[in-house]
Structure formats: structure tokens, C-alpha cells
C-alpha positions in Angstrom: 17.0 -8.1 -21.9 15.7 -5.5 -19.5 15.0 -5.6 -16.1 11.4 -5.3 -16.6 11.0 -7.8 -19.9 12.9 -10.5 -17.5 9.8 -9.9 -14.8 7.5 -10.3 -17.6 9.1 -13.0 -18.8 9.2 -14.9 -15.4 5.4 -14.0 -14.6 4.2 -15.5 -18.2 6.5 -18.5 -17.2 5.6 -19.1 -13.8 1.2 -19.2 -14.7 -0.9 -19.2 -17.3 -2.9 -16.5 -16.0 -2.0 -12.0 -16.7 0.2 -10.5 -14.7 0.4 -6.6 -14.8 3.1 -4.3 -13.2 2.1 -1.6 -11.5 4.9 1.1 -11.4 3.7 3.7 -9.7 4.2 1.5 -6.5 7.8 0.1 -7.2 11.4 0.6 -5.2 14.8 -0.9 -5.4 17.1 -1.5 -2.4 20.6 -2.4 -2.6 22.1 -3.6 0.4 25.0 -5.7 -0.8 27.3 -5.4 -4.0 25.7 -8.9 -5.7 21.9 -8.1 -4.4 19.2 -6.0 -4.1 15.4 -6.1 -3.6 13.0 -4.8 -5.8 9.1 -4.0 -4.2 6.2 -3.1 -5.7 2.3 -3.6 -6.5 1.0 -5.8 -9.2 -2.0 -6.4 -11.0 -3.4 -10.5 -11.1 -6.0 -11.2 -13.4 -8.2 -14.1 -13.9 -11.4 -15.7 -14.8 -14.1 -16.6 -12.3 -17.6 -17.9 -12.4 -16.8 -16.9 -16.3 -15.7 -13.0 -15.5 -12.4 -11.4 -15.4 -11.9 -10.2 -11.7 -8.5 -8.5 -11.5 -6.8 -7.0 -8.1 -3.3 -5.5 -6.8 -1.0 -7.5 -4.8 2.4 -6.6 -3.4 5.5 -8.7 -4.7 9.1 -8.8 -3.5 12.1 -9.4 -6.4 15.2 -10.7 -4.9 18.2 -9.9 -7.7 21.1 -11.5 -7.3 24.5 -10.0 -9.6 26.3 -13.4 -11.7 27.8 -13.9 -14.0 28.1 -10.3 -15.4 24.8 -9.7 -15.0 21.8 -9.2 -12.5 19.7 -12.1 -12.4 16.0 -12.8 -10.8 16.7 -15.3 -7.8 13.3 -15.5 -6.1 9.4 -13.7 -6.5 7.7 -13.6 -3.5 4.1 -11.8 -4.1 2.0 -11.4 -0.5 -1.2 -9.1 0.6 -3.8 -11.6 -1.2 -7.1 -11.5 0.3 
């Protein structure tokens, strides 16, 4: 699985509701062997008052290395209005 189909994954997990990634915005950091921190701008979606209403929001992915393999440890999405 790739890094990106795991996010997906995780997003359609965590809610019901459509999650979009918006690349143009993302960076990785990696200041430890077993870690690193992804950053970016995503796209929420959702119905109101019976209309989609969609709007970008900045998100933090914490990676940790296990077991072999890079694993998602913690979303943290922020800049709502």
C-alpha cells in the first residue's frame, strides 16, 4: 500500500464524510530515523442546509517506521474556521 492510499484509507475510516488531498501544498520532514512528519492542505466536504460546501484545511501526519514499514501514528488537521 502506498503512502497516499494509507491516508485515504485512514480519512474514509476515520468519517463518513470526503476527504480530498491537496498536493500542491504537501512536505515531509524527517527528523529521526523511525519518524517523520508529513504537512499539507486538504479538501473537507460536506452537506449543509442540503448543499455541498467544501473548504481547505491544514493537516499534520505523524509517521512512525515498525515493523519494516512506515506506519500512520497520529492525524492532526487544524486552520478550520
Amino acid at each position: 500500500m502506498t503512502k497516499i492510499s494509507a491516508v485515504l484509507m485512514i480519512f474514509s475510516i476515520i468519517t463518513l464524510e470526503c476527504h480530498h488531498p491537496y498536493v500542491e501544498e504537501n512536505n515531509v520532514y524527517k527528523p529521526a530515523d523511525k519518524a517523520l512528519f508529513e504537512t499539507g492542505c486538504h479538501r473537507f466536504c460536506h452537506i449543509e442546509n442540503g448543499k455541498q460546501e467544501c473548504s481547505i484545511f491544514k493537516f499534520v501526519h505523524i509517521w512512525k517506521f515498525q515493523d519494516g514499514q512506515w506506519k500512520l501514528a497520529r492525524i492532526v488537521t487544524y486552520d478550520h474556521d
